[in-house]
C-alpha positions in Angstrom: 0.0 0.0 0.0 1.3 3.5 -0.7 0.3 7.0 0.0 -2.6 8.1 -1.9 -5.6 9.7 -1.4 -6.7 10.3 1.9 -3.2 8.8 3.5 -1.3 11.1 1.0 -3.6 14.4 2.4 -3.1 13.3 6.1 0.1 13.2 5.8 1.2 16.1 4.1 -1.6 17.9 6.8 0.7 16.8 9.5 3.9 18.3 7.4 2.2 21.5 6.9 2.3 21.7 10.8 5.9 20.7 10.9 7.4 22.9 8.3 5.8 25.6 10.1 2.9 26.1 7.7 0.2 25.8 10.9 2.2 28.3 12.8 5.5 28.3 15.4 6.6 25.3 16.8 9.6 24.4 18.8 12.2 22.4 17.8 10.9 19.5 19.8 7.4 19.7 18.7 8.0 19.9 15.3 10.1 17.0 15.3 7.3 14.9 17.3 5.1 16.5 14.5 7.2 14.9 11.6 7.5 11.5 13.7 3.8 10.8 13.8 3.2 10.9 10.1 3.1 6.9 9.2 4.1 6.5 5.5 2.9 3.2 4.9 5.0 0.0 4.6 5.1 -1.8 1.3 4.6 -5.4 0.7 7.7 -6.6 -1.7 8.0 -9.7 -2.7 11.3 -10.5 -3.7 12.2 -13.6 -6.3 15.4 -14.3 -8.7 14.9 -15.9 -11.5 17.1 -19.2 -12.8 18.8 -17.1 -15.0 19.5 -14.4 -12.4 16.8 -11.8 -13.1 15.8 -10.3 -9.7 12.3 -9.5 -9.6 10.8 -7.3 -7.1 6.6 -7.2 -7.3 4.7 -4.8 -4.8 1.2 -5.0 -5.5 -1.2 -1.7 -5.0 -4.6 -1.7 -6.0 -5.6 1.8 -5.3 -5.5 2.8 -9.0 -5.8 0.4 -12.4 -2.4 1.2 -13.5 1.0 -0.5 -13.1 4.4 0.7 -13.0 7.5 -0.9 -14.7 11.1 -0.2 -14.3 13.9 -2.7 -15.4 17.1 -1.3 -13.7 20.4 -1.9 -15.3 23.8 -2.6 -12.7 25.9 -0.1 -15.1 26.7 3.8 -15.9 29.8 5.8 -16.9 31.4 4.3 -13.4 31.9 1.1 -15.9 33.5 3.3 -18.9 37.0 2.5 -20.1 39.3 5.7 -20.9 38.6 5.8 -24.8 35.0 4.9 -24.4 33.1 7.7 -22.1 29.7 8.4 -22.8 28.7 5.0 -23.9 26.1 3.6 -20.7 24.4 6.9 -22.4 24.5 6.2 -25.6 23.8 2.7 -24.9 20.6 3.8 -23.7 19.7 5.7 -26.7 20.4 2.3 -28.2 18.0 0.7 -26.3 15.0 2.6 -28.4 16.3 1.3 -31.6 14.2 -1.5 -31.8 14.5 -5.0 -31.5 13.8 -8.4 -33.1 9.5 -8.1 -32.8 9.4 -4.4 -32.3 10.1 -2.2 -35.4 12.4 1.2 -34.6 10.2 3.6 -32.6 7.4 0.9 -32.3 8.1 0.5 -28.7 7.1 4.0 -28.2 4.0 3.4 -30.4 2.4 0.8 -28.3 2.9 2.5 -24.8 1.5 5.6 -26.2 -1.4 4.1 -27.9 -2.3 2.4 -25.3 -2.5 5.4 -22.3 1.1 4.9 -21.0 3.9 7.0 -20.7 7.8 5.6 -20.5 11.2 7.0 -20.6 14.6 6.0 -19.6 17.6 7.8 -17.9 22.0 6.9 -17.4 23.7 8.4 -14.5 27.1 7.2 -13.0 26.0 4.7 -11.5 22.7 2.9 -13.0 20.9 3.1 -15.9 16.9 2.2 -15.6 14.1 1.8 -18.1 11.0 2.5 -17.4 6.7 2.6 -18.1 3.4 3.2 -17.1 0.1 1.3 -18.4 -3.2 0.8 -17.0 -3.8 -2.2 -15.6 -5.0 -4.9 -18.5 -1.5 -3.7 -20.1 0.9 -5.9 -18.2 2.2 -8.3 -21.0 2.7 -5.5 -23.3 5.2 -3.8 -20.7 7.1 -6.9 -19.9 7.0 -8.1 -23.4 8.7 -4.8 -24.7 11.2 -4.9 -22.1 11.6 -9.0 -22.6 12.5 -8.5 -26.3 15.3 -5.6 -26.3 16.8 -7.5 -23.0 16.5 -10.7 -25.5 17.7 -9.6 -28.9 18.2 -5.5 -29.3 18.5 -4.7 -33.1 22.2 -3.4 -33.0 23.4 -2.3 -36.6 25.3 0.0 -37.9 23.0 2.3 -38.7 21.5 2.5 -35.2 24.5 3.2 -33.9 25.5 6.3 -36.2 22.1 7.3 -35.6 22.1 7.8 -32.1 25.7 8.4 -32.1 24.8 11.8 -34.1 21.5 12.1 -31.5 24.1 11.9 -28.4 26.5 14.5 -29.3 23.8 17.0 -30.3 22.6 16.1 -26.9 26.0 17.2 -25.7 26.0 20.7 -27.3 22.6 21.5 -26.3 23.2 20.5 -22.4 26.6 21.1 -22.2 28.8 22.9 -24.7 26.2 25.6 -25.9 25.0 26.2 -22.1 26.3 28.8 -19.9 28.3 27.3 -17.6 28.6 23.8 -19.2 32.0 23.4 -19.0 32.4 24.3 -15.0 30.0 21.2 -14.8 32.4 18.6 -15.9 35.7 20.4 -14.4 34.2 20.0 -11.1 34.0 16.3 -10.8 36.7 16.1 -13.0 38.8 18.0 -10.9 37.8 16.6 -7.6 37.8 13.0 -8.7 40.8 11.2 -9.2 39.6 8.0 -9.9 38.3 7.6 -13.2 34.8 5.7 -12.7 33.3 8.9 -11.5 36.4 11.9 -12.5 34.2 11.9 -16.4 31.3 12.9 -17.3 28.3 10.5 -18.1 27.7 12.2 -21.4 31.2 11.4 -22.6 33.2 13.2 -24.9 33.2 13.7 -28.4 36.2 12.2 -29.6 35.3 9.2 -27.9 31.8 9.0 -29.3 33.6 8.8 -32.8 35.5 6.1 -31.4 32.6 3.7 -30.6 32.5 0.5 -32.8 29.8 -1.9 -33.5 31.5 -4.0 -31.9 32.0 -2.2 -28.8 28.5 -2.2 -28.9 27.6 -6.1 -29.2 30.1 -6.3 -26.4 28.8 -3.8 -23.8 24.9 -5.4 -25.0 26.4 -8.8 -24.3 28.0 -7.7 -20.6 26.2 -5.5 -18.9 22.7 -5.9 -20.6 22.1 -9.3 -18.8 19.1 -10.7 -16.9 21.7 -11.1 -14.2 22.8 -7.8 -14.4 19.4 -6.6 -13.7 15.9 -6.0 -11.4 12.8 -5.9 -12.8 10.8 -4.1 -10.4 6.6 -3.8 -11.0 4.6 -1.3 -8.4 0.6 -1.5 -9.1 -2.7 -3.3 -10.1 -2.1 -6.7 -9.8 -2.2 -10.3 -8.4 1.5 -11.1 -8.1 1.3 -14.5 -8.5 -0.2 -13.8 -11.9 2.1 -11.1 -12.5 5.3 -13.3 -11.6 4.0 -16.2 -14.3 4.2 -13.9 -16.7 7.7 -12.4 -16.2 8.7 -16.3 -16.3 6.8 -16.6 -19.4 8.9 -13.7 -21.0 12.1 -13.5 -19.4 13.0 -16.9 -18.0 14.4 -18.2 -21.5 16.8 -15.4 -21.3 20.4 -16.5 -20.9 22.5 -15.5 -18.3 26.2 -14.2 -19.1 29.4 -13.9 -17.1 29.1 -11.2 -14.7 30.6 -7.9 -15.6 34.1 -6.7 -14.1 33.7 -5.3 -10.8 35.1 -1.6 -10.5 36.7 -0.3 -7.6 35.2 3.3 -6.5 38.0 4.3 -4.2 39.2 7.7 -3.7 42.1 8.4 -1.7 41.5 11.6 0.5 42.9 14.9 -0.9 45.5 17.0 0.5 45.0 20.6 -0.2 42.2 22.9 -1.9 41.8 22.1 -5.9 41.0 25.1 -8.2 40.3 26.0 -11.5 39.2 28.9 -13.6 37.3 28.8 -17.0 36.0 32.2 -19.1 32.7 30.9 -20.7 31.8 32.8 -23.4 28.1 31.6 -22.7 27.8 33.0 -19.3 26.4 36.6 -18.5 27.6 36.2 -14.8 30.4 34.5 -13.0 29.7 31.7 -11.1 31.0 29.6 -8.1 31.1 25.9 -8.1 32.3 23.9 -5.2 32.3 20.2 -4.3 33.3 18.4 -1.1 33.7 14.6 -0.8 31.3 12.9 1.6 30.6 9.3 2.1 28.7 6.9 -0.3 24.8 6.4 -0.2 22.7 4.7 2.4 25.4 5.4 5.4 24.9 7.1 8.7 27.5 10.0 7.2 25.5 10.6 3.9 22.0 10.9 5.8 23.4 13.5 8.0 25.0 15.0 4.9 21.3 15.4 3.5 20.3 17.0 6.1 23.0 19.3 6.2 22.4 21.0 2.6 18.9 21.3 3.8 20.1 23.4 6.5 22.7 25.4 4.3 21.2 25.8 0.7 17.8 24.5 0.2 14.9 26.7 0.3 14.4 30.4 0.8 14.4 29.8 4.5 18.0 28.4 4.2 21.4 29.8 6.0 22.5 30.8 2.3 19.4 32.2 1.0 18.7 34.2 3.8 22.3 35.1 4.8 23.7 35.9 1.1 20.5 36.7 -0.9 18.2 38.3 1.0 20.5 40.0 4.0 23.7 41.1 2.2 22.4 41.0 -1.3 25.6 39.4 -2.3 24.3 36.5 -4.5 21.2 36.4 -6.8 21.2 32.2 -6.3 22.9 30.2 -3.7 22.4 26.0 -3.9 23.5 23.3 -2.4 22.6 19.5 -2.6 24.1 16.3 -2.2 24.3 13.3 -3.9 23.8 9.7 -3.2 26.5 7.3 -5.1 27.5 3.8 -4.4 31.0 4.8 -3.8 32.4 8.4 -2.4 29.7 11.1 -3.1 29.7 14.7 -3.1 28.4 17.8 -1.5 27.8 20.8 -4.6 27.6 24.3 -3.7 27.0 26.8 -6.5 26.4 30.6 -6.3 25.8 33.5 -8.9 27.2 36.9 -7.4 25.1 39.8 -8.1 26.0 42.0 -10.8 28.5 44.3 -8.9 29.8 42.2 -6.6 33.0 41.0 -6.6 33.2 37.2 -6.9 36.0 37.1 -4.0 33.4 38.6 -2.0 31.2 36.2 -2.4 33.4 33.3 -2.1 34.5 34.9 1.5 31.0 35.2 2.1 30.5 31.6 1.5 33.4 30.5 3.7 32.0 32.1 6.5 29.0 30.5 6.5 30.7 27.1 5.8 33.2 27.9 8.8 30.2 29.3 11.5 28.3 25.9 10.4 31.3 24.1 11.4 32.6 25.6 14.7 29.0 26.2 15.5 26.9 24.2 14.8 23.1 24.1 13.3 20.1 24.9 15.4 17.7 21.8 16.9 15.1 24.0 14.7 17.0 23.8 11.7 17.4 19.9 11.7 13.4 19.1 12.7 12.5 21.5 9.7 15.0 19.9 7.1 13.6 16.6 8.5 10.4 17.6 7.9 11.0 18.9 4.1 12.9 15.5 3.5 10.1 13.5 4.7 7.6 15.5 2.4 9.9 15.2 -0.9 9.9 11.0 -0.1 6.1 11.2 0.4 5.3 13.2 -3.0 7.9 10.5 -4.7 5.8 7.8 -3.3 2.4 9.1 -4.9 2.7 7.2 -8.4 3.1 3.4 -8.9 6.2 4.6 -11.5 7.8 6.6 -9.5 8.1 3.9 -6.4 9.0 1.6 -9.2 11.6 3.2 -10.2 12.6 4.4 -6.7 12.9 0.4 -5.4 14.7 -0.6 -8.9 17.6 2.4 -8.1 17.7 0.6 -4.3 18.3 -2.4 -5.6 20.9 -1.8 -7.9 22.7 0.9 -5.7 22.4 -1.0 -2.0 21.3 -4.1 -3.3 17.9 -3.2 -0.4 14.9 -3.0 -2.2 13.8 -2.4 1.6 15.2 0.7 1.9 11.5 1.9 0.2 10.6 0.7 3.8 13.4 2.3 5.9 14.3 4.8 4.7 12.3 7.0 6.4 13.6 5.5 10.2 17.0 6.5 8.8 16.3 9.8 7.9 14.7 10.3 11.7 17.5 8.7 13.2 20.0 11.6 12.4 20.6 13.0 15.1 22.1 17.1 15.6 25.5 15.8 16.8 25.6 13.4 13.8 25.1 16.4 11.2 27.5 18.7 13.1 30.2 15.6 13.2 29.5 15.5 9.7 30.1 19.0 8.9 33.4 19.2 11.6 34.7 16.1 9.2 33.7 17.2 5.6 33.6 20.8 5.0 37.4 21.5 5.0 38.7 23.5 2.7 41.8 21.3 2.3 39.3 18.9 0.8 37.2 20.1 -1.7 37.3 21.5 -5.0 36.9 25.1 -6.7 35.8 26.3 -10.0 35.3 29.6 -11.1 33.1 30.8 -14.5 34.0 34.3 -15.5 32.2 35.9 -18.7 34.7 35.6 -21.1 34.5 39.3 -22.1 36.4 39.3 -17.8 38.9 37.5 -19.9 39.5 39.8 -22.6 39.3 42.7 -20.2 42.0 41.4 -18.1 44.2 40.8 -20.9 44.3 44.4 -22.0 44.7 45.8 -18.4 47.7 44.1 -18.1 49.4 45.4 -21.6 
């Protein structure tokens, strides 16, 4: 069962109260506040197949649709130096077509028949994934049965989203403001390479890509035991399991894929770079800190941290830099979730007029009053509160907790976590985010780039003459 409906509305009722939206509480109040809303516990029923194929099913009959994601144990972390970019263009790939569904037919038949799909690579995963009312269910596991099976790799498929990839690339990256400060920063602060490149890849690199690179990285990491099959929604999962048999049992299993080590040795001193982007109308600051990896203690506390700093207009950084000293027209800060070492982002615009120096001092002393300091017991029950809320709104569609589950699975190898989550969230505790801060935000650790306006560049060129 998840949230919906009357659950959903109850629960977000108590929130309002606890993000303040029913009036003042206390620290303590609110957090008792956040602690009685119940997100309800899902049924899973968890099964792997002969041929390795772990199937997670989590009937909910509270609306005639079903959810379907089929999450894939590989992203750029699996790329090879000479072959970036290709878990993305893999997945563009995986739309080609296959050996009973015609190029673009599988987007056809979801559409036609009320669904909606898509897919998405990151580092660390990448997950395919639909939605179909109810009396759907062998068309969603049949479509993603037959490109598992027998994908239509050619050639032609190949150059074809080979050319779709890289004009990806200069939309998002190279023809954005800023684009390039958002692969210098993990390149600069990783030094391993599973996570120092960027998922998108590069273009040279692109060009490089064989067929047969392809066939092998299909063959490897496009595996029944390479993958979960997750289904959230209207149905009787002993039915619903017969039918995954029926399409994805004859399936052969392969040798499993290379296992890559995500270690990253700590840094000793600040890292920084400065680009001139001829794109961007103001400068911008880009940090990163290390943190742990995912689903640990650390990485929870983390969370709640750039809750506390960056998120919201009621945030240290918002209220401190933006609205008080009118030094930054945006301040953010989030943190990320990988299997191995993650990271802590911090990017800021300066107002125009303000030196970015004094921003960047600005910054610091936030980051440095945080960490001698301390936050505020308010602080932490409120970004407890706004974490709760986002995992509730995440839970309202049969997709989205498909998808949520199938990302578990691959990244903790926990589909439970859809269950538990929550507890570790509460169990944070101040002195475990103020540890965390103490431990992390040094500025011998982290990384710095700065974006300047390349007319900065050309102006500082001819002042020195």
């Amino acid at each position: 069962m998840k949230v919906t409906g009357k659950l959903r509305r109850a629960a977000l009722a108590g929130l309002g109260f606890a993000l303040g939206l029913g009036g003042a509480l206390s620290a303590a109040a609110a957090q008792e506040q956040a602690a009685s809303v119940k997100v309800p516990k899902l049924e899973l029923r968890d099964v792997k197949l002969e041929n390795g194929l772990r199937v997670i099913l989590v009937p909910d009959h509270s609306a005639p649709v079903f959810g379907i994601d089929v999450c894939y144990n590989v992203g750029s972390r699996n790329e090879r130096p000479g072959r970036t970019g290709f878990a993305h263009l893999f997945e563009h790939m995986m739309f080609e077509g296959s050996e009973n569904v015609a190029k673009g037919e599988h987007f056809v038949l979801v559409f036609n028949n009320g669904g909606n799909m898509n897919g998405t690579t990151n580092e660390d995963r990448t997950t395919y994934f639909e939605e179909l009312p109810k009396n759907q269910l062998d068309l969603g596991l049949f479509l993603e049965s037959d490109r598992m099976r027998a994908l239509n790799v050619t050639q032609a498929n190949l150059d074809n989203q080979r050319n779709a990839v890289q004009e990806e690339r200069r939309q998002g990256i190279d023809n954005q403001p800023y684009g390039r400060a958002q692969l210098d920063v993990d390149n600069l602060s990783y030094d391993n390479f599973a996570y120092k490149h960027s998922t998108i890849g590069s273009m040279t690199d692109l060009n490089a890509a064989s067929i047969d690179d392809v066939k092998d990285f299909f063959r490897i990491y496009y595996a029944p035991n390479n993958a979960v099959l997750t289904l959230v929604g209207d149905f009787d999962p002993d039915e619903a399991l017969a039918k995954v048999k029926k399409y994805f049992a004859a399936i052969p299993a392969q040798p499993a894929p290379p296992k890559v080590d995500l270690a990253e040795e700590p840094h000793y001193g600040e890292r920084r770079e400065i680009v001139y982007d001829p794109l961007a109308r103001l400068p911008q600051i880009d940090m990163a800190y290390h943190i742990p990896a995912g689903n640990t203690p650390e990485n929870y506390a983390a969370q709640q941290l750039t809750y506390v700093l960056g998120q919201g207009e009621s945030s240290r950084f918002y209220q401190r830099l933006v609205k008080t000293k009118q030094l930054a027209s945006s301040v953010t800060v989030q943190a990320d979730t990988r299997i191995g070492t993650s990271q802590l982002y911090i990017a800021a615009n300066p107002r125009p007029g303000v030196k970015v120096e004094d921003l960047e001092k600005a910054i610091d002393e936030e980051i440095t009053a945080a960490v001698q300091s301390g936050i505020t017991p308010e602080e932490l029950a409120k970004a407890k509160s706004q974490l709760l809320r986002q995992f509730i709104e995440r839970r309202r569609s049969a997709l989205s907790t498909a998808v949520l589950i199938g990302n578990y699975t691959v990244y903790f190898n926990d589909p439970n976590l859809i269950n538990t989550i929550v507890d570790k969230e509460r169990a944070v505790t101040l002195e475990d985010v103020n540890a965390v801060a103490k431990k992390y935000l040094l500025r011998g650790q982290r990384t710095v780039v700065i974006t300047y306006p390349a007319a900065d560049e050309k102006a500082s060129s001819k002042g020195a003459q």
